[in-house]
Structure formats: C-alpha cells, structure tokens
C-alpha positions in Angstrom: -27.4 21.7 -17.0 -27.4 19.5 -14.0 -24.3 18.7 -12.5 -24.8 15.4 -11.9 -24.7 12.5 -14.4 -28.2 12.8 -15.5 -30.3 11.8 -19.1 -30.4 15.6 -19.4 -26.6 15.6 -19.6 -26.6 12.4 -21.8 -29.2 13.9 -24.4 -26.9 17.2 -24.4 -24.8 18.6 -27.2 -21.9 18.8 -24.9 -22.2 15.1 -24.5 -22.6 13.8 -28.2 -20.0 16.4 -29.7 -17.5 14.6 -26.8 -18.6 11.1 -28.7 -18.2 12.5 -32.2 -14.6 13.5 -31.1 -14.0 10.0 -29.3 -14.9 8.3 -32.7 -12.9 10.8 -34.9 -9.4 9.6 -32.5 -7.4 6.9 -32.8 -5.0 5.4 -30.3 -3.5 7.3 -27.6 -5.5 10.7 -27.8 -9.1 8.5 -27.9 -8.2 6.6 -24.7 -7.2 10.0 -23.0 -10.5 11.3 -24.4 -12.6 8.8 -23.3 -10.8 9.4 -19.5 -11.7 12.9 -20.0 -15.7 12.4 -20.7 -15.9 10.1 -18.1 -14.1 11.9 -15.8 -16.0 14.6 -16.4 -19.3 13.0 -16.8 -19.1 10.9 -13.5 -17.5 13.9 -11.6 -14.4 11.6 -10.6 -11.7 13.2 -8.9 -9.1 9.9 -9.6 -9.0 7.6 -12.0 -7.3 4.9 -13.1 -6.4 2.1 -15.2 -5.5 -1.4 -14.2 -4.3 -4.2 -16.3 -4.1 -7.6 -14.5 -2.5 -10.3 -16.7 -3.7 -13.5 -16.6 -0.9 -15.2 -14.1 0.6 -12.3 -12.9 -0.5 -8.9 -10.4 -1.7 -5.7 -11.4 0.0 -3.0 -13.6 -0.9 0.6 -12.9 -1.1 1.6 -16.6 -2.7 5.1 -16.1 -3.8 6.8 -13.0 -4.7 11.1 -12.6 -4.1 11.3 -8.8 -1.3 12.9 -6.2 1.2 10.4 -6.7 2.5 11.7 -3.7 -0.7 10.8 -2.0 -0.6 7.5 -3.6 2.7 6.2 -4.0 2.5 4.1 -1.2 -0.9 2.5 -1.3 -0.6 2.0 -5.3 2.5 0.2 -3.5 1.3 -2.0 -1.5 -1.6 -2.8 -4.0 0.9 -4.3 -6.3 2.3 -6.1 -3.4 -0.6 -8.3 -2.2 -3.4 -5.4 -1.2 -5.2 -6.4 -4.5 -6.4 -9.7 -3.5 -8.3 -8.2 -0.8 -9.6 -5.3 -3.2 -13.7 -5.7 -3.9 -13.2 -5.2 -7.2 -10.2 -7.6 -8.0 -12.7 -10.3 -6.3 -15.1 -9.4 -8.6 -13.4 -9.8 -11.7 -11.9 -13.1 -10.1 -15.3 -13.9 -10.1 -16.4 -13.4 -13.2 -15.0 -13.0 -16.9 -17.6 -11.1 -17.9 -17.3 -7.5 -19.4 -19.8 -5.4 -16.4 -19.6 -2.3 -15.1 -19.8 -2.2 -11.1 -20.0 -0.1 -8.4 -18.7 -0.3 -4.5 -22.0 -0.8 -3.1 -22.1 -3.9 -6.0 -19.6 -5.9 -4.0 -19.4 -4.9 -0.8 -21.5 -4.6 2.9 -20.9 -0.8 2.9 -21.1 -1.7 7.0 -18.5 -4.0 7.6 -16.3 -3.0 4.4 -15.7 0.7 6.0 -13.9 -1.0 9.1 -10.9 -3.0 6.6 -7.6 -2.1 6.3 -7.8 -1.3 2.6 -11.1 1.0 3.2 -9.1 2.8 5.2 -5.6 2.8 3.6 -7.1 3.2 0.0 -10.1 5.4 1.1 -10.2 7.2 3.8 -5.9 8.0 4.2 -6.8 9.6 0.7 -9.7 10.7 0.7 -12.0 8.7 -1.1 -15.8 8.2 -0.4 -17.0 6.0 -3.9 -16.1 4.3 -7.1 -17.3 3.0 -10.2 -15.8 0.4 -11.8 -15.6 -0.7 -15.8 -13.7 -4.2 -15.7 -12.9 -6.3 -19.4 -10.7 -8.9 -20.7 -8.0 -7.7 -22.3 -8.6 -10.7 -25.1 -4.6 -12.2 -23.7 -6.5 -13.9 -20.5 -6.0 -11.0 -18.3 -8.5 -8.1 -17.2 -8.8 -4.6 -17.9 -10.1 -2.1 -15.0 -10.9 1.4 -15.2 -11.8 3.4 -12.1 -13.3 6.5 -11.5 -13.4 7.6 -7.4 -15.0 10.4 -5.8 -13.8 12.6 -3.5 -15.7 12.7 0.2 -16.3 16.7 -0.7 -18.0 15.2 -3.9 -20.3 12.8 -1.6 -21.4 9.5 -2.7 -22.7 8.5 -6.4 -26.4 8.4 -6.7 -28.7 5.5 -7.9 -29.4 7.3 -10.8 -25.9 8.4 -11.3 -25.3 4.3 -11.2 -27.6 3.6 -13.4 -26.6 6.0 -15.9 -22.9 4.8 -15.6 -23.8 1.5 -16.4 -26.1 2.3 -19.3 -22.6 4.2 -21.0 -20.4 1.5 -19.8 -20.7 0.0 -23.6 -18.6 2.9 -24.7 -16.0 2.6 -22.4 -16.0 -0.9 -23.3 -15.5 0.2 -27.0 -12.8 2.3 -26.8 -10.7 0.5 -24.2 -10.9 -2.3 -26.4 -9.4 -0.7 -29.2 -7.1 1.8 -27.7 -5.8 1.0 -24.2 -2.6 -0.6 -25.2 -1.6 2.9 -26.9 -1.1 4.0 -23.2 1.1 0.7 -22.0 4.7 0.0 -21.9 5.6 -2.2 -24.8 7.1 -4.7 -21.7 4.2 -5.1 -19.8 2.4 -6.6 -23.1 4.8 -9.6 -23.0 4.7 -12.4 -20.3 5.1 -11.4 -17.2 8.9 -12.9 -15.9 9.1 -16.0 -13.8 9.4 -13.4 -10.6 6.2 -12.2 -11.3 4.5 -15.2 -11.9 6.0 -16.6 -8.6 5.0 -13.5 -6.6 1.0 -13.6 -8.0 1.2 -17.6 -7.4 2.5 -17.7 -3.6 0.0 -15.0 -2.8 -2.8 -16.8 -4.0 -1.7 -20.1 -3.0 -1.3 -18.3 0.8 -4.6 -17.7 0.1 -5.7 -21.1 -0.8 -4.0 -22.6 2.2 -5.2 -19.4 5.0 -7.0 -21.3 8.1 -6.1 -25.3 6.8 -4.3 -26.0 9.9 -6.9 -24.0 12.5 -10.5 -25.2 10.7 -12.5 -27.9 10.4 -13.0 -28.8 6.7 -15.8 -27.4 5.8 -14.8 -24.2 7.8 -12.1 -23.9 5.7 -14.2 -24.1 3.0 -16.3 -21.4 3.9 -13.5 -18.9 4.6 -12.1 -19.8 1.9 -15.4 -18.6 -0.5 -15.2 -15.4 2.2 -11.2 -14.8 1.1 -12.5 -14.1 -2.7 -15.5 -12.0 -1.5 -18.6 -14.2 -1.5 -21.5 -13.0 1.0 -23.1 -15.6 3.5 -26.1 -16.6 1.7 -24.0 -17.1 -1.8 -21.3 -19.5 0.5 -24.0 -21.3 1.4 -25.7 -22.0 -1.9 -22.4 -22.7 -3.7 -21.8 -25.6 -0.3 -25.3 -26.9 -1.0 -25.8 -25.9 3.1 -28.4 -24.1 5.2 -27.6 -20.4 5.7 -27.7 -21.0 9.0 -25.6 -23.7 9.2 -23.1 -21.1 7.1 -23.3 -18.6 9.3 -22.1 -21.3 12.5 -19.5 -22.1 10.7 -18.8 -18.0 10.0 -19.1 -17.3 13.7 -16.5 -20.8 14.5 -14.1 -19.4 12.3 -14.0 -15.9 13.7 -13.9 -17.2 16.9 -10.9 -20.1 16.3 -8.9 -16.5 14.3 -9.6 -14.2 17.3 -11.9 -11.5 15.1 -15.1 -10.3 14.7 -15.9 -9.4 11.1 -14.8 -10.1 7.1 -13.2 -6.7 7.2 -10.9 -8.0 10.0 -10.4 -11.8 7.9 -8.7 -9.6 4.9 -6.4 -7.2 7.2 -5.7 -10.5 9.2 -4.8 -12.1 6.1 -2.4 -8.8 4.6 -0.9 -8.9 8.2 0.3 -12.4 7.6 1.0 -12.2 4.0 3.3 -9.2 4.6 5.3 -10.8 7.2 5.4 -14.9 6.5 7.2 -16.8 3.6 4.1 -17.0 1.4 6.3 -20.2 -0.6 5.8 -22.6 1.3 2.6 -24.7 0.7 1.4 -24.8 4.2 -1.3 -22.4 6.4 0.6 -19.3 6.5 -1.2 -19.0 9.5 1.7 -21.6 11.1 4.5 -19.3 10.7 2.4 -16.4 12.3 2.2 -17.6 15.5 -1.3 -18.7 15.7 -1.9 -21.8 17.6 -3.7 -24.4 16.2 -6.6 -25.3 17.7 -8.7 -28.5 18.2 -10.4 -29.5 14.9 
C-alpha cells in the first residue's frame, strides 16, 4: 500500500472498515475517529480544531501537538495573529463549506518571509496544511487542520486532490459531532470582553493606513489586509491591474516595506503595542509620520 494518500488507499479495506466504524460512533468517539482517519490518511503530524464564533476570536477546541511547542503561538493566535492567518482570511471570505489548502491562499514566495510563516511554521516545524473550514450553523466557522512536518515534505497535487474529494466526510461528521469535544461555555455568547477584543482588532484593521494613504490606496490595502491578490483588488475596484499595482508599490513605499508578508507583521507590530479602541489609524499612535496625501 502506498504511503501517500492515494485512490489505491481510498478503494482499500483499511479505508472503508475506518468509515463503517465512523458511522457505527456517535458523539465524542466519532469526532476522535474521524481525526484519527484523517490524520492518518493525510500523514499529518498536528492537527487541529478551530471554532470562530461569529463576533468573537478563535477557540482552540482540539489540537494533537507539543503544547510545549505551541503554547505560545496558539497564544498569540488568540491574541490577534489570526487575522493575518491565510486561512482565517479565507473563511472571512467566504461562508461556504470548502476544503483548502496553503498553496489555495497564499504566494508560497512572499508568504514564507511573514511573521506568522515563521512563528507558526518554521519555529515549529511545519512545512504544509490542509484545511476543512464550515459554519458551525450559530454564524461562526468550524476549522480543522491537518499540518505536515518538514521531514514529511510538502502534500502532493494528487494528495490535494484526494483531500478535497473526502472533504464531504469530514464535513459530515464535524457537523454532527464536534460540539461533543467543546466546553459547554464556549457554546454560549461570547462575553462583552470578547466581543470588544475581536471588534477593536478588526476595526484597527479597518482604519490601518487612513491617515498615510490616499483614498483609494487605502482601499487597496485594505482588500490586501483580508488577503486578496493583485489582480482580484483590482477587479473588485473596477481598476486596471496596473493602475493596482501603482497604488501597491505607493503604499509600500509611504509604510517603509517591500512586500504583503511585511504589511501583516507591520500590522501585528502595531496591533500588539497601540490601543486598538480608539477609532483612528493605529498607525498614529505608532509613530509613523503621516505623509502628504
């Protein structure tokens, strides 16, 4: 048997007898055995399971990792790290159910020179990830991950393919079972702290670069803040791609860096050390000097 996700593995015995057993569970145990299959199946050497309610950050609900290794970059996720995470942007995106992969939503390039590629990949080790992302039918989103090791090496197209083509049984199960596996007080409403937390970081967000830009600069950084490529901006602005990417090149020039990978760990720098409630450019209590619009 192959050891790579394969539709030799999928056509196996070993694989059906693992979905006869997921549909013979209920609760608890068939969420754990569904992280087991995939697990297995995707060769995965973390995973875990996110829930972001509607008007609040992310809950860790699950995760089968060091938690010495991660303690402090599951940490700083919760803190603000998640709105610069690929796959947060993605969901923010889009409420649809999908299954994605890094190289869905990011310029492998420039993404391997951010803050949180390094922090959340290479400090532990990480080389890839696939994503299964749902609503959790309350207005928030469900997201399972499943990383690989760099010793494990990257996933392969086919690998990708294959993980997407099972993705409506992760689906299945999650929907049925994942709140077996969640504190009974992170199914409430999140408190009035974490609802004012989630909203000054995303209204930070919102108001990043108002007081340096032009207008329409501001606009474009901020469709490049929630992880829009160049040529999407540019559609979505009803503007030349060119003219997008002059505006790009203006606003990396008027924030002193070179690439989107240095807009997000410019924008955790600032977050991490301004008041983020005040509704003004945080920008103004970091120091930066505005500059002629």
């Amino acid at each position: 048997m192959s050891e790579m996700l394969s539709l030799e593995y999928l056509a196996s015995s070993e694989w059906n007898g693992k979905i006869a057993r997921l549909i013979a569970l209920e609760g608890k145990p068939r969420v754990q055995a569904l992280f087991d299959m995939f697990s297995h199946a995707l060769r995965s050497d973390e995973m875990m399971l996110f829930h972001f309610r509607g008007n609040a950050g992310p809950e860790i609900v699950e995760h089968r990792t060091s938690k010495s290794i991660r303690e402090q970059q599951i940490n700083d996720y919760k803190n603000g790290f998640y709105l610069t995470d690929p796959f947060y942007l993605a969901i923010e995106r889009s409420t649809e159910n999908q299954a994605i992969s890094l190289r869905d939503v990011v310029d492998q390039e420039d993404f391997q020179t951010s803050d949180f590629f390094v922090r959340h990949y290479v400090d532990t080790d990480l080389a890839d990830e696939m994503c299964y992302c749902m609503s959790d039918s309350q207005g928030g989103r469900i997201l399972l991950s499943f990383a690989r090791s760099r010793d494990a090496g990257l996933y392969t197209d086919e690998e990708l393919e294959l993980a997407k083509a099972i993705a409506p049984i992760a689906f299945g199960t999650l929907s049925s079972s994942w709140r077996h596996l969640v504190d009974p007080k992170h199914l409430i409403p999140p408190s009035p702290e974490e609802v004012k937390l989630h909203d000054d970081l995303k209204r930070a967000r919102d108001n990043f670069g108002r007081s340096l830009l032009t207008d329409r600069e501001f606009e474009v950084v901020q469709m490049m803040l929630r992880g829009y490529p160049i040529d999407v901006i540019a559609k979505r602005l009803k503007m030349a791609e060119g003219t997008a990417k002059v505006h790009r090149r203006n606003i990396y020039a008027k924030l002193d860096i070179s690439s989107m990978a240095e807009l997000f760990s410019l924008f955790i720098d600032v977050v991490g050390e301004v008041n983020v409630g005040l509704d003004a450019d945080p920008l103004l209590q970091y120091g930066q000097v505005p500059s002629s619009n």
